[in-house]
N, C-alpha and C positions, 0 to 999 in steps of 0.2 A: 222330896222333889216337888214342883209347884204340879199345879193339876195338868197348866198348860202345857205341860208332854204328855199328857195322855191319848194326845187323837194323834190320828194318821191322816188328815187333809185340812189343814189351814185356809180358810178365805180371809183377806184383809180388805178394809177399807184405805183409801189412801189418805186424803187431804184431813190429817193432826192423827193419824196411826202410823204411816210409814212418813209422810211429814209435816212438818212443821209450820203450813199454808192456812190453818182455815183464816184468820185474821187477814193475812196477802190476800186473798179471795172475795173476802168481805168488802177490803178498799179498792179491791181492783175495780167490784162490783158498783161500789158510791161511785167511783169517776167516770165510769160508764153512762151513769144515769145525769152527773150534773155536767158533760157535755154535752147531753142533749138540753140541758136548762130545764131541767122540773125543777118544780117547786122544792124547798127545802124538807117540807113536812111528808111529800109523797118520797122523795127519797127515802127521808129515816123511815117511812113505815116498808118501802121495798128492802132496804138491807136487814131491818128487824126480821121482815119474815125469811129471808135470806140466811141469816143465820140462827135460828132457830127449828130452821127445815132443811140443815143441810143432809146431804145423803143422797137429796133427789137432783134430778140433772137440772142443769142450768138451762134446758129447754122446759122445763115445766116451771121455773121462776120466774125466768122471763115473760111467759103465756100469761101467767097468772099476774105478775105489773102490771100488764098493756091492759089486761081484760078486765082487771080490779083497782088498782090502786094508783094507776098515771092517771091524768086526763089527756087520753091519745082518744083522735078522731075516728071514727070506727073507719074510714078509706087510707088511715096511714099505721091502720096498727098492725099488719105485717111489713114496713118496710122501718116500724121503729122498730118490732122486734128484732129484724136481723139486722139493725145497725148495734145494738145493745150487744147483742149475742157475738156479734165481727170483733168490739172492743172489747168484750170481756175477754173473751178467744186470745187475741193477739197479746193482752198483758198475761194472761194465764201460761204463754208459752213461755213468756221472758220469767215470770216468779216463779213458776217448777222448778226452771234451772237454777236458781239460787237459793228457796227453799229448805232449810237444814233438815236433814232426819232427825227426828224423833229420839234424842239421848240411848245407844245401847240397842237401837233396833237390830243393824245390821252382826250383833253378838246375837240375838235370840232366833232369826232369821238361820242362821247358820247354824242353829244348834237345834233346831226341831228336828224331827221325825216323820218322814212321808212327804204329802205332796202338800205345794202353796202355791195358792192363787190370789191375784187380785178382782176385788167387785169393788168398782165405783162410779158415784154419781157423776167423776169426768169425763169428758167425750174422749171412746177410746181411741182415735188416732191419734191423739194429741197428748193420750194417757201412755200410748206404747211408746211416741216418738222419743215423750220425756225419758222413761226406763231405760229405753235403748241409750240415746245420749251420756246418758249418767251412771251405767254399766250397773244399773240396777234390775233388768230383765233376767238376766244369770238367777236371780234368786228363786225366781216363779216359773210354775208352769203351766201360768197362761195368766195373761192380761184382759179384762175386761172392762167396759164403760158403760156411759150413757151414749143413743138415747134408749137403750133399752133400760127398764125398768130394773132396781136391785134386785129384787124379788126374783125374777124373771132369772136373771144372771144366774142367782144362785141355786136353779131349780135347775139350768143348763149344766152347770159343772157339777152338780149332785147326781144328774140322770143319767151320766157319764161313768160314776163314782158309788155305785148303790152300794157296796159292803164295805162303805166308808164308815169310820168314827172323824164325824167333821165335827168344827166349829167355827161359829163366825166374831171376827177380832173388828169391831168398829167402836166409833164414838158418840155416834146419835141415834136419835129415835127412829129413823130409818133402817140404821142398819139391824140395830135388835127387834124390827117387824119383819125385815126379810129373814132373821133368824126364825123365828117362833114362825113365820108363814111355810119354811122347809123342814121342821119339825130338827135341829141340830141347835146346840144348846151355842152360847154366846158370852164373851167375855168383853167386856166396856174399859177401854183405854181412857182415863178421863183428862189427864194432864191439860190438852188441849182444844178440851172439847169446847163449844159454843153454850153446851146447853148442863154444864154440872149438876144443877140441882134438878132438874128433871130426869137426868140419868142417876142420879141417888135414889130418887125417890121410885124410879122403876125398880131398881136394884132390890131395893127393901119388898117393894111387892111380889116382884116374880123371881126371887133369890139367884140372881145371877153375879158374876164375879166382876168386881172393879178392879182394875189393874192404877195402880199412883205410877208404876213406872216396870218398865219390862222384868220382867223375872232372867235369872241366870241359872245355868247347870252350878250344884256346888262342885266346888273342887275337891281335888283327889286327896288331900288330907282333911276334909272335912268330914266327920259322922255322919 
Protein backbone atom coordinates (compact mmCIF):
# COMPACT_ATOMS: atom_id res chain seq x y z
CA UNK A 1 0.00 0.00 0.00
CA UNK A 2 1.57 3.63 -0.95
CA UNK A 3 2.75 5.38 2.23
CA UNK A 4 0.13 8.01 1.64
CA UNK A 5 -2.33 5.90 3.98
CA UNK A 6 -0.47 6.13 6.61
CA UNK A 7 -1.55 9.22 8.41
CA UNK A 8 -4.75 10.09 9.93
CA UNK A 9 -5.02 14.01 9.03
CA UNK A 10 -4.54 15.20 5.55
CA UNK A 11 -3.95 19.10 4.74
CA UNK A 12 -4.07 19.89 1.00
CA UNK A 13 -3.11 22.67 -1.10
CA UNK A 14 -5.70 23.67 -3.63
CA UNK A 15 -4.74 25.50 -6.88
CA UNK A 16 -2.77 22.26 -9.32
CA UNK A 17 -3.44 19.53 -6.08
CA UNK A 18 -7.20 19.49 -5.84
CA UNK A 19 -7.23 21.57 -9.21
CA UNK A 20 -6.23 22.08 -12.16
CA UNK A 21 -5.96 26.35 -11.93
CA UNK A 22 -2.42 27.31 -11.44
CA UNK A 23 -1.96 28.27 -15.32
CA UNK A 24 -5.96 29.91 -15.21
CA UNK A 25 -4.38 32.01 -12.18
CA UNK A 26 -1.29 32.98 -13.87
CA UNK A 27 -3.56 34.55 -17.03
CA UNK A 28 -6.13 35.67 -14.91
CA UNK A 29 -3.18 37.48 -13.11
CA UNK A 30 -1.38 39.02 -16.70
CA UNK A 31 -4.82 40.56 -17.65
CA UNK A 32 -5.24 42.06 -14.53
CA UNK A 33 -2.16 43.81 -14.74
CA UNK A 34 -2.32 44.74 -18.81
CA UNK A 35 -5.77 46.46 -18.00
CA UNK A 36 -4.12 48.68 -16.09
CA UNK A 37 -1.54 49.16 -19.11
CA UNK A 38 1.91 48.41 -17.54
CA UNK A 39 4.60 48.04 -19.43
CA UNK A 40 5.08 44.74 -20.94
CA UNK A 41 8.51 43.84 -19.20
CA UNK A 42 6.88 44.73 -15.62
CA UNK A 43 4.14 42.40 -16.37
CA UNK A 44 6.24 39.36 -17.37
CA UNK A 45 8.57 40.13 -14.36
CA UNK A 46 4.99 40.25 -11.95
CA UNK A 47 3.62 36.92 -13.24
CA UNK A 48 7.27 35.24 -13.23
CA UNK A 49 7.31 36.10 -9.62
CA UNK A 50 3.56 35.05 -9.50
CA UNK A 51 4.21 31.84 -10.51
CA UNK A 52 7.23 30.80 -9.07
CA UNK A 53 5.87 31.92 -5.51
CA UNK A 54 2.67 30.34 -5.60
CA UNK A 55 1.35 29.17 -2.16
CA UNK A 56 1.36 32.70 -0.81
CA UNK A 57 -1.85 34.78 -1.00
CA UNK A 58 -2.48 37.05 -3.69
CA UNK A 59 -2.48 39.82 -1.08
CA UNK A 60 1.27 39.61 -0.58
CA UNK A 61 1.73 39.55 -4.73
CA UNK A 62 0.05 42.18 -5.24
CA UNK A 63 1.99 44.34 -2.26
CA UNK A 64 5.05 43.21 -3.54
CA UNK A 65 4.08 44.48 -7.71
CA UNK A 66 2.89 47.99 -6.58
CA UNK A 67 6.02 48.16 -4.01
CA UNK A 68 8.61 46.59 -6.39
CA UNK A 69 8.09 45.89 -9.76
CA UNK A 70 5.16 48.52 -11.29
CA UNK A 71 6.10 51.87 -11.59
CA UNK A 72 2.91 52.92 -9.39
CA UNK A 73 3.03 56.42 -7.83
CA UNK A 74 3.51 56.20 -4.25
CA UNK A 75 -0.34 58.39 -3.69
CA UNK A 76 -2.03 55.67 -5.95
CA UNK A 77 -0.50 52.51 -4.80
CA UNK A 78 -3.29 51.37 -2.78
CA UNK A 79 -6.01 52.12 -5.04
CA UNK A 80 -3.97 50.24 -7.85
CA UNK A 81 -3.62 47.55 -5.59
CA UNK A 82 -7.24 46.91 -5.01
CA UNK A 83 -8.18 47.48 -8.54
CA UNK A 84 -5.58 44.45 -9.25
CA UNK A 85 -6.78 42.31 -6.41
CA UNK A 86 -11.14 43.38 -7.53
CA UNK A 87 -9.98 41.71 -11.10
CA UNK A 88 -7.95 39.12 -10.19
CA UNK A 89 -10.88 38.26 -7.52
CA UNK A 90 -13.72 38.41 -10.01
CA UNK A 91 -12.02 36.02 -12.83
CA UNK A 92 -10.84 33.77 -9.96
CA UNK A 93 -14.53 33.19 -9.04
CA UNK A 94 -15.63 32.38 -12.75
CA UNK A 95 -12.07 29.93 -13.39
CA UNK A 96 -12.62 27.84 -10.02
CA UNK A 97 -15.85 27.01 -11.38
CA UNK A 98 -14.65 25.59 -14.45
CA UNK A 99 -11.39 24.50 -13.40
CA UNK A 100 -10.82 20.43 -13.78
CA UNK A 101 -9.63 18.28 -10.81
CA UNK A 102 -6.73 17.04 -10.74
CA UNK A 103 -7.08 13.26 -12.82
CA UNK A 104 -8.21 10.68 -9.85
CA UNK A 105 -8.24 13.05 -6.91
CA UNK A 106 -11.70 12.72 -6.06
CA UNK A 107 -10.94 8.35 -5.86
CA UNK A 108 -8.02 9.11 -3.43
CA UNK A 109 -9.93 11.76 -1.35
CA UNK A 110 -12.62 9.12 -0.73
CA UNK A 111 -10.24 6.46 0.16
CA UNK A 112 -8.16 8.04 2.89
CA UNK A 113 -8.31 7.62 6.42
CA UNK A 114 -9.11 10.27 9.12
CA UNK A 115 -9.59 13.78 8.73
CA UNK A 116 -8.85 16.38 5.48
CA UNK A 117 -8.35 19.69 5.42
CA UNK A 118 -7.82 22.41 2.99
CA UNK A 119 -4.64 25.21 3.52
CA UNK A 120 -4.46 27.68 0.67
CA UNK A 121 -2.96 30.58 -0.50
CA UNK A 122 -6.84 31.48 -1.94
CA UNK A 123 -8.94 33.91 -0.17
CA UNK A 124 -11.13 31.71 1.88
CA UNK A 125 -14.47 33.15 1.27
CA UNK A 126 -14.03 32.73 -2.17
CA UNK A 127 -12.13 29.32 -1.48
CA UNK A 128 -15.42 28.03 0.59
CA UNK A 129 -18.01 29.58 -1.82
CA UNK A 130 -16.05 27.58 -4.69
CA UNK A 131 -16.42 24.01 -2.57
CA UNK A 132 -19.66 24.70 -1.69
CA UNK A 133 -20.86 25.38 -5.29
CA UNK A 134 -19.14 22.45 -6.69
CA UNK A 135 -20.25 19.85 -3.88
CA UNK A 136 -16.73 19.56 -3.17
CA UNK A 137 -16.77 20.74 0.80
CA UNK A 138 -18.50 17.11 1.68
CA UNK A 139 -14.81 16.04 1.36
CA UNK A 140 -13.08 18.22 4.08
CA UNK A 141 -13.35 19.11 7.35
CA UNK A 142 -12.57 22.43 7.16
CA UNK A 143 -11.58 24.94 4.51
CA UNK A 144 -9.03 27.45 4.98
CA UNK A 145 -7.33 30.63 3.04
CA UNK A 146 -5.52 33.62 2.63
CA UNK A 147 -5.00 36.29 4.10
CA UNK A 148 -3.65 34.37 6.72
CA UNK A 149 -0.49 33.00 6.30
CA UNK A 150 0.15 28.98 5.13
CA UNK A 151 2.11 28.51 8.01
CA UNK A 152 -0.19 30.05 10.26
CA UNK A 153 -3.30 27.77 8.93
CA UNK A 154 -1.44 24.90 9.41
CA UNK A 155 -0.20 25.50 12.94
CA UNK A 156 -4.19 26.30 13.52
CA UNK A 157 -5.60 22.93 12.37
CA UNK A 158 -2.49 21.02 14.07
CA UNK A 159 -3.15 22.75 17.56
CA UNK A 160 -6.65 21.44 17.28
CA UNK A 161 -5.14 17.88 16.20
CA UNK A 162 -1.97 17.36 18.61
CA UNK A 163 -2.06 13.22 18.56
CA UNK A 164 -2.31 13.57 14.86
CA UNK A 165 -0.06 11.74 12.25
CA UNK A 166 -0.47 14.62 9.59
CA UNK A 167 0.83 15.41 6.44
CA UNK A 168 0.87 18.24 4.06
CA UNK A 169 -0.15 17.42 0.12
CA UNK A 170 1.04 20.69 -1.92
CA UNK A 171 3.01 21.65 -4.98
CA UNK A 172 5.22 24.43 -4.09
CA UNK A 173 7.82 25.78 -2.23
CA UNK A 174 5.43 27.38 0.18
CA UNK A 175 3.60 24.80 0.88
CA UNK A 176 6.62 22.18 1.89
CA UNK A 177 7.89 25.44 4.35
CA UNK A 178 4.65 25.52 5.99
CA UNK A 179 5.32 21.60 6.23
CA UNK A 180 8.89 21.58 7.80
CA UNK A 181 7.66 24.98 9.86
CA UNK A 182 4.93 22.37 11.80
CA UNK A 183 7.23 19.82 12.07
CA UNK A 184 4.69 16.89 9.74
CA UNK A 185 6.43 15.41 7.01
CA UNK A 186 5.00 16.36 3.09
CA UNK A 187 4.26 14.88 -0.05
CA UNK A 188 4.84 17.07 -3.60
CA UNK A 189 2.02 16.60 -6.17
CA UNK A 190 4.19 17.72 -9.14
CA UNK A 191 2.03 17.15 -12.41
CA UNK A 192 0.95 20.81 -12.24
CA UNK A 193 3.21 22.43 -10.52
CA UNK A 194 4.77 26.06 -11.65
CA UNK A 195 8.01 25.19 -10.15
CA UNK A 196 9.07 21.20 -11.06
CA UNK A 197 12.59 21.44 -11.12
CA UNK A 198 12.83 23.21 -7.83
CA UNK A 199 10.44 20.83 -6.22
CA UNK A 200 12.98 17.97 -7.59
CA UNK A 201 15.71 19.38 -6.55
CA UNK A 202 14.14 19.96 -2.77
CA UNK A 203 12.94 16.44 -2.96
CA UNK A 204 16.56 15.14 -3.51
CA UNK A 205 17.76 17.21 -0.69
CA UNK A 206 15.28 16.82 2.08
CA UNK A 207 13.99 13.21 0.76
CA UNK A 208 10.55 13.93 0.61
CA UNK A 209 7.95 11.92 -1.66
CA UNK A 210 6.87 13.21 -5.35
CA UNK A 211 3.70 12.02 -6.33
CA UNK A 212 3.51 11.94 -10.87
CA UNK A 213 -0.02 11.17 -10.06
CA UNK A 214 -2.38 10.11 -7.12
CA UNK A 215 -1.97 6.66 -5.75
CA UNK A 216 -5.03 4.09 -5.57
CA UNK A 217 -6.09 1.48 -2.80
CA UNK A 218 -5.19 -1.97 -4.67
CA UNK A 219 -7.79 -3.95 -5.35
CA UNK A 220 -9.24 -7.08 -3.87
CA UNK A 221 -7.64 -9.64 -6.17
CA UNK A 222 -4.44 -7.93 -6.07
CA UNK A 223 -1.42 -9.37 -3.59
Amino acid sequence: MHPIYNYNLYIFDCDGVILNSNLLKIQAMEKALIALSFKEAEVNLCTRYFANNFGKSRFHHVKHFVNNLLTVAEAEKALIEQEILNDFSRQCKSLYLTAELTPGFIELIQSLPGEKYVASGSEQGELREVFRARGLEQYFDGIYGSPTAKTILLENILKEKSNSNAVMVGDAVSDFEASVANGIDFFCYLPYSNVTDTMQSLSQEYDFTILMHWPTLPSNNQV
